[in-house]
C-alpha atoms as one frame of an Amber mdcrd trajectory, in Angstrom:
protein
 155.381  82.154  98.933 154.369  85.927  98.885 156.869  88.401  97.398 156.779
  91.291  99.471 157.252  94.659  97.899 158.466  98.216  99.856 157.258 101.349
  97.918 159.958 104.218  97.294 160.330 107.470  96.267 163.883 109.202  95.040
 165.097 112.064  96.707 165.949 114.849  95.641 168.132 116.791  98.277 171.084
 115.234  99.858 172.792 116.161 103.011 172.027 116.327 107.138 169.339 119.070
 107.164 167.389 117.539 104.035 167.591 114.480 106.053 166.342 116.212 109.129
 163.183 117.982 107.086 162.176 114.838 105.319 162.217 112.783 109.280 159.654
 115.827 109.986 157.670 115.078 107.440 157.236 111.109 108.669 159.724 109.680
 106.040 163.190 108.089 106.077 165.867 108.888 104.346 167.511 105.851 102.599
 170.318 104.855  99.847 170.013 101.680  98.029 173.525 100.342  97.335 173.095
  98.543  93.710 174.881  97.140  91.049 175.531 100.734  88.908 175.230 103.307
  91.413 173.874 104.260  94.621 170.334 105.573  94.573 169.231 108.030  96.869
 165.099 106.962  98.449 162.826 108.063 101.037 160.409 105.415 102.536 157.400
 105.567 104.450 158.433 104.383 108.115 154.943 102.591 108.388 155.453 100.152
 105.662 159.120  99.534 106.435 157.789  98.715 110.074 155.488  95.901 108.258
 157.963  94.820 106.156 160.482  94.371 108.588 157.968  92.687 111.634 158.637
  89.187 109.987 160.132  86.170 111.452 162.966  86.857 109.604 163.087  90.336
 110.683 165.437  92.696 108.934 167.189  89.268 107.266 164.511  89.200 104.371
 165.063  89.289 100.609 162.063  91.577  99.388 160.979  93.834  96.395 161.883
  97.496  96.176 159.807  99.437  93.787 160.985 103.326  93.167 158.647 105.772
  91.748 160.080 107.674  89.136 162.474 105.448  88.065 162.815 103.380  84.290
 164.084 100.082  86.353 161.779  97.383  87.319 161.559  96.141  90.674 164.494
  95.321  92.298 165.662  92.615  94.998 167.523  93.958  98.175 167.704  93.382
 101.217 168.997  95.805 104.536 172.575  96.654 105.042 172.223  98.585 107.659
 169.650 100.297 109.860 169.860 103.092 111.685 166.827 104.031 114.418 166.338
 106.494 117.721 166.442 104.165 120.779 164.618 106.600 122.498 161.325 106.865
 120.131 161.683 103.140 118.659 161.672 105.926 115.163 163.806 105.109 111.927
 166.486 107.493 111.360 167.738 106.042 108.406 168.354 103.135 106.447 170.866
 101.704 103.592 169.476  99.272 101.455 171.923  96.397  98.893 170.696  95.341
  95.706 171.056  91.827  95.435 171.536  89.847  92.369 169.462  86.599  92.251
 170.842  85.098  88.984 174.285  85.775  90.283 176.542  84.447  93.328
């Protein structure tokens, strides 16, 4: 079975109107929830869209790979995901590290 793997970037700013700049840009603001602290990401909406098109849908384990950051990849899956009914667009999305040699 293919591993799939979701390219990140950390963020820098924090905060509605950050949030609002990087959506004009074509990114998505996102947190990833992990087992030290909570990580502030953007994503590219285009790739999250792949990702997430699966028979699983948004119920899938995958790879999340930050730029920028010492840690290797790291397993999460969504917590919760936020998107504009009106535009099918991502507004944002919170991400939980998952442990796989834990229960």
């Amino acid at each position: 079975m293919e591993q799939l793997v979701l390219e990140a970037e950390v963020r820098e700013g924090k905060g509605k109107s950050y949030a609002r700049k990087l959506r004009r840009e074509g990114l998505i603001p996102a947190v990833v929830y992990g087992v030290d602290e909570a990580v502030s990401i953007q994503l590219n909406p285009e790739e999250l869209h792949s990702l997430l098109n699966t028979k699983a849908g948004s119920n899938i384990v995958f790879k999340l790979r930050v730029s920028g950051e010492k840690n290797k990849e790291r397993s999460v899956i969504v917590k919760d995901l936020n998107y504009n009914v009106m535009n099918d667009s991502f507004i944002h999305v919170d991400l939980l590290e998952i442990r796989m040699d834990q229960k």
